[in-house]
C-alpha positions in Angstrom: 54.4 42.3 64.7 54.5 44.8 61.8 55.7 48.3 63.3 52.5 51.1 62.2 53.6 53.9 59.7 53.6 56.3 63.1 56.6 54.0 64.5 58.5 54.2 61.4 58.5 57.3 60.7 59.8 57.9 64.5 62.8 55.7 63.8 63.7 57.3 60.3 64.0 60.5 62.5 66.0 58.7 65.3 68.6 57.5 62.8 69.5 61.1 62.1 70.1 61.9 65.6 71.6 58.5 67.4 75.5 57.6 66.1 75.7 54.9 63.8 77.1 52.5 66.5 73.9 52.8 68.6 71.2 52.4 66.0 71.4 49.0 65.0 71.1 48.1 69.4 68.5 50.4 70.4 66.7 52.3 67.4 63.3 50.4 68.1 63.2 50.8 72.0 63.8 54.9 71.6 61.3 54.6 68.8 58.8 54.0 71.0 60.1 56.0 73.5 60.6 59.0 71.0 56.7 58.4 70.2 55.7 58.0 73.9 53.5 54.7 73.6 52.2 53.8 77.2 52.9 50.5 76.8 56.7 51.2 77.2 57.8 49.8 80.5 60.1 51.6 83.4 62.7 48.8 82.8 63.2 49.8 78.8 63.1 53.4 79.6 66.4 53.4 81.8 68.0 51.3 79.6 67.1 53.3 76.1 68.5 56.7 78.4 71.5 54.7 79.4 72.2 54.2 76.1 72.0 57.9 74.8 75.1 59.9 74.8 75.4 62.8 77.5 76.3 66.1 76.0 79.0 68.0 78.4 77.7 70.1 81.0 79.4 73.7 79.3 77.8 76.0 81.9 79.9 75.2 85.1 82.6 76.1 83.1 81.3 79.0 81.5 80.6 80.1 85.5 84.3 79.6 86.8 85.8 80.8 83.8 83.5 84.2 84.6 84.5 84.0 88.3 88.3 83.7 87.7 88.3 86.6 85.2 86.6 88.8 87.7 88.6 88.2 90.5 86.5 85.0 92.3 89.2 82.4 91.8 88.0 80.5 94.4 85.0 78.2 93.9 82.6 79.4 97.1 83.5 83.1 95.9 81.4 85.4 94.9 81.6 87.2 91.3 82.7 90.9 91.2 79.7 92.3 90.6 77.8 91.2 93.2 80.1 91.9 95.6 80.4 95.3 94.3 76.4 95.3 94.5 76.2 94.1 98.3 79.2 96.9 99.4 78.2 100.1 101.4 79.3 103.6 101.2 81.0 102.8 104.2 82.7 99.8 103.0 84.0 101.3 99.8 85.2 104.2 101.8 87.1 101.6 103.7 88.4 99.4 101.5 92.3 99.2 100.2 93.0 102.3 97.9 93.6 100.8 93.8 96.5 101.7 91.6 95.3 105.0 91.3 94.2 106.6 94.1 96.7 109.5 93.8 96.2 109.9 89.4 94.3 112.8 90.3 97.0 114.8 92.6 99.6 114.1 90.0 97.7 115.1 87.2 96.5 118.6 88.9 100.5 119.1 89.6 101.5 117.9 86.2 98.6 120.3 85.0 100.0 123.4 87.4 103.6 123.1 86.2 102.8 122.9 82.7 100.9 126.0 83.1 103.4 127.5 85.0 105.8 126.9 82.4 104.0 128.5 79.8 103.3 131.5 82.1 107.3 131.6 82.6 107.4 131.8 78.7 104.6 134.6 78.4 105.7 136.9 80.8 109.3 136.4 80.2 108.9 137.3 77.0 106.5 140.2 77.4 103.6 139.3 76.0 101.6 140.0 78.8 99.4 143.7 79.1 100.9 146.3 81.5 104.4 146.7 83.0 105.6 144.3 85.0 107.9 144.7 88.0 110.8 143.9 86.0 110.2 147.3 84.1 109.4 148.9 87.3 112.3 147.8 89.3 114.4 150.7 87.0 112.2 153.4 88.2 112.8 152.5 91.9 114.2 154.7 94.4 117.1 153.6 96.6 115.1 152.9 99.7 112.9 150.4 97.9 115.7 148.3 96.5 117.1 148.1 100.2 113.7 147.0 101.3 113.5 144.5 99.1 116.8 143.3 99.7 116.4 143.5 103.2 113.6 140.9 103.1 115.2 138.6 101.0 118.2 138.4 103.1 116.0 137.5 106.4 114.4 134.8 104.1 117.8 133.1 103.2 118.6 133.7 107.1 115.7 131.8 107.8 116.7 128.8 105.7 120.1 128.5 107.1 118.5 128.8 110.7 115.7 126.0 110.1 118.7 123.8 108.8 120.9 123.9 111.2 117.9 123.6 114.0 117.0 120.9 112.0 120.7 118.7 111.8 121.2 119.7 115.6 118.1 118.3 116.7 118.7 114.9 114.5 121.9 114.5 116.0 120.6 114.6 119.7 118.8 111.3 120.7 116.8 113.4 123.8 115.6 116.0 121.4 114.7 114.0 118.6 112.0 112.0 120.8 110.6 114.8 122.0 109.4 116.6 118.8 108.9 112.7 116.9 106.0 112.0 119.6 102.6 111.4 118.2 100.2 111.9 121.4 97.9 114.4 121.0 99.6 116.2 123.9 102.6 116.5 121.9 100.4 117.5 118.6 98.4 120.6 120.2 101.7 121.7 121.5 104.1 121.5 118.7 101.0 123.5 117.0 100.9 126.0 120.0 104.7 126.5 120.0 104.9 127.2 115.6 101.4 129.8 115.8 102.9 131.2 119.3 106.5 132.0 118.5 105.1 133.1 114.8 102.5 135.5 116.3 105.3 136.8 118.7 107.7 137.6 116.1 105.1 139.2 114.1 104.1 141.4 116.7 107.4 142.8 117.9 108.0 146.3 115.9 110.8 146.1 113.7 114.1 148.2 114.2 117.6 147.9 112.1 120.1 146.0 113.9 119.7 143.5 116.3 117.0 143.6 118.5 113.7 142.0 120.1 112.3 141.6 116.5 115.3 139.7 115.7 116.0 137.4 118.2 112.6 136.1 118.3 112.6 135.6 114.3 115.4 133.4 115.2 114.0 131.3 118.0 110.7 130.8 115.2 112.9 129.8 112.5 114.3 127.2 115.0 111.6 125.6 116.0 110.1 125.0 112.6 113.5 123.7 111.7 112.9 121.5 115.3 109.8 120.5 113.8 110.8 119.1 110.6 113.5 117.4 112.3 112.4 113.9 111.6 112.6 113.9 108.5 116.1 113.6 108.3 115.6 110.2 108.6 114.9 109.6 104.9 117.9 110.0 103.9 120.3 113.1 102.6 120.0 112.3 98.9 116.2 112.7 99.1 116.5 116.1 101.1 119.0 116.9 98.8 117.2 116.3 95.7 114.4 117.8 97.5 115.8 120.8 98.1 117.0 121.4 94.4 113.8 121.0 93.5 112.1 123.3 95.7 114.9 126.0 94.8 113.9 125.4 91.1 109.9 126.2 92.0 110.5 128.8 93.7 113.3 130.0 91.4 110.1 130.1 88.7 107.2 131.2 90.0 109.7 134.1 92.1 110.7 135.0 88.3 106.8 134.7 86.9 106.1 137.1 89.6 108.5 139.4 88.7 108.0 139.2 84.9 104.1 139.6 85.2 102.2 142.4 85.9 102.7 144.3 88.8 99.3 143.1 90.1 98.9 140.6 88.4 98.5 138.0 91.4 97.1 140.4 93.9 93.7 138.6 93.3 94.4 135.7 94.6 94.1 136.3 98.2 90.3 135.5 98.8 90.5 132.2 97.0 93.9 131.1 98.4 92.2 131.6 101.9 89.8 129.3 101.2 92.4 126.7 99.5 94.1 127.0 102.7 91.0 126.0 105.1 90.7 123.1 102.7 93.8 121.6 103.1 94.1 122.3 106.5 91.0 120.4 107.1 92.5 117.5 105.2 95.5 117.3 106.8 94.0 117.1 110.2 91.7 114.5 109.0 94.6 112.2 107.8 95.0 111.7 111.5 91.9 109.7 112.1 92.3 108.5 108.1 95.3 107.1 107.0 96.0 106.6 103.3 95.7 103.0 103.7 91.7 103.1 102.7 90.2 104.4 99.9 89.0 107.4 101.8 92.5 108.2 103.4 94.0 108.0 100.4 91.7 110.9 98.9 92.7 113.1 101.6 96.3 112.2 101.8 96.3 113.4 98.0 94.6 116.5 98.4 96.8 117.6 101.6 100.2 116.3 99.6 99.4 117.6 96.2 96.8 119.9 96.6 99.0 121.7 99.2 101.8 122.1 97.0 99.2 123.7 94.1 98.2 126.0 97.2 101.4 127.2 98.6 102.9 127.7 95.0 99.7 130.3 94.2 100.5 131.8 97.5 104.3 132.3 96.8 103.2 134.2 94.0 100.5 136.3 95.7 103.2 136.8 98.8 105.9 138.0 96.5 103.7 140.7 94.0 102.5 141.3 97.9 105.9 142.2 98.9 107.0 144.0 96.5 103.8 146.6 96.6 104.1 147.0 100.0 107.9 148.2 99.6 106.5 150.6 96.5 103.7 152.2 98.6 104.9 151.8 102.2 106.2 155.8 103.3 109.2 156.6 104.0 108.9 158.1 107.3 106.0 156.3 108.4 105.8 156.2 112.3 107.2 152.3 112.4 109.8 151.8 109.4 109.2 148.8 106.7 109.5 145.5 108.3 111.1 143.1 105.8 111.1 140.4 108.9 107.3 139.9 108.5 107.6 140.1 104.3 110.1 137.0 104.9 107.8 135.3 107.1 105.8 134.9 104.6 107.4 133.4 101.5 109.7 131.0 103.9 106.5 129.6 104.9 105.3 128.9 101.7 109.0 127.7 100.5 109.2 125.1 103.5 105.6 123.5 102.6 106.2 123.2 99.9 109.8 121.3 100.8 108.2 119.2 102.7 105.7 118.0 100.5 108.4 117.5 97.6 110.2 115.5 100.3 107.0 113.1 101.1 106.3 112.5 97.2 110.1 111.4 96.6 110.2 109.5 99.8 106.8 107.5 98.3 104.1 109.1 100.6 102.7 110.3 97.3 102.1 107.2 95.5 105.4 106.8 94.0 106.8 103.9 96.2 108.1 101.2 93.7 106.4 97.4 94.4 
């Protein structure tokens, strides 16, 4: 039977999309199949699709390809995104800290010793408005330069104290297991013991010579160097390296506070009260936290590095703070200077911030090598 104009035009089009090898076998059966006669039978329609090339299934592909660059490697995984999609506060809070979970802490400190740097270079070189204590020091009368001196020799007391308390307590098995115990027992009361024997010593009016004031400035500086016992146990070229670099901080910001203004950093007091809530807060919450989440790991970087920020501005409020009350306390006041309590002061802010130096080199901070 001669094929209509309808069928052959349906086959002309058919020869531009089968390969040459098919045509010549099935180009009249897809004709009509192409055309959708309804005399076409089940039986020619399998074999006509049998005969037409599959195209590859791309999308599968496509998928996994998606899934392995995201992180899904394995086939029943679920992309990134909607994992990141289905995750709670809570769960995110939770999760592993990244790469970067301390970028922020080091940047701030990066940021702070740049800028203390440049204030270093300002004020050293006199650029700043007003006279600085430097200037002043050469109008000073006797007494003050003995009060001055007199504190900073009970602050370099209080260093060799803590250091030997420290070594002695290391060396003894018994007394190292006391003060390393975590129980909340042992917490509160290693707290009690440091405000107790700090408030004591504070307290006790201050006389030359040896006396009640000076013994119990002793036992304090003990225990703190009691309490930072354990960490002895990184390793000497750590504590050393430590301790070089928190002479060199304090080296610098003593000699900013010198070289600026007299009053410079007297401001500060207010908002270094609040910094120090913060961080206290922080640190005790890195008890129930611990820098293995996401959320831990926040609050372990603003108790490491945001401390040392904190105790850095306060060792330059403490020693402008020092140096005023020896200008302006009288000379025969009922109860004479007491460079004890101006020591207090800055060796507190020197051994915080030792022992945060000491955490970031022994890779508390971020800085352990993988």
């Amino acid at each position: 039977m001669k094929p209509t104009a309808e069928e052959e035009e349906c086959t002309i089009e058919m020869n531009f999309i089968l390969p040459p090898t098919r045509i010549r076998k099935s180009s009249k059966m897809l004709s009509r199949l192409a055309c959708g006669r309804p005399f076409v039978s089940s039986a020619l329609i399998k074999s006509a699709l049998q005969t037409v090339p599959k195209r590859p299934q791309l999308q599968p592909v496509f998928r996994q390809y998606a899934r392995d660059v995201k992180g899904g490697s394995s086939p029943g995984s679920s992309s990134w995104t909607s994992r990141a999609e289905r995750m709670t506060l809570r769960e995110r809070a939770m999760a592993p800290p990244g790469p970067n979970a301390y970028a922020i802490g080091k940047g701030a400190v990066a940021g702070g010793a740049a800028l203390g740097l440049g204030a270093l270079c300002f004020y050293g070189l006199g650029l700043g408005s007003g006279t600085s204590t430097l200037e002043n020091s050469h109008l000073w009368p006797e007494f003050v330069k003995q009060r001055i001196q007199d504190t900073y020799l009970y602050f370099g007391g209080s260093l060799a104290i803590s250091a030997a308390s420290a070594v002695a307590v290391f060396r003894s098995p018994r007394l190292l297991s006391l003060v390393s115990r975590n129980g909340w027992m042992s917490v509160l009361a290693t707290f009690a013991l440091m405000i107790g024997s700090g408030m004591v010593a504070q307290s006790i009016p201050y006389s030359p010579g040896l006396g009640a004031k000076q013994l119990a400035w002793a036992t304090h500086s003990a225990i703190l160097g009691a309490v930072i016992a354990p960490m002895c146990f990184v390793g000497g070229a750590i504590l050393t390296r430590a301790a070089w670099y928190t002479a060199g901080i304090v080296g610098g910001l003593s000699t900013v506070a010198v070289c600026a203004p007299s009053d410079k950093f007297l401001y500060m007091g207010g908002p270094l009260a609040i910094g120090l809530g913060v961080v206290f807060a922080s640190s005790l919450a890195s008890m129930w936290l611990p820098p293995t989440t996401a959320l831990g790991a926040g609050i372990a970087s603003l108790s490491l590095y945001g401390g040392l920020l904190l105790f850095s501005g306060f060792l330059l409020y403490d020693t402008q703070k020092i140096v005023k009350r020896a200008e302006m306390y009288p000379l025969y006041a009922p109860r004479p200077f007491d460079p004890v309590n101006s020591a207090i002061s800055i060796y507190m802010d020197t051994l915080n911030i030792f022992i945060r130096i000491v955490t970031i080199l022994a890779g508390g901070g971020g800085n352990r090598r993988k």
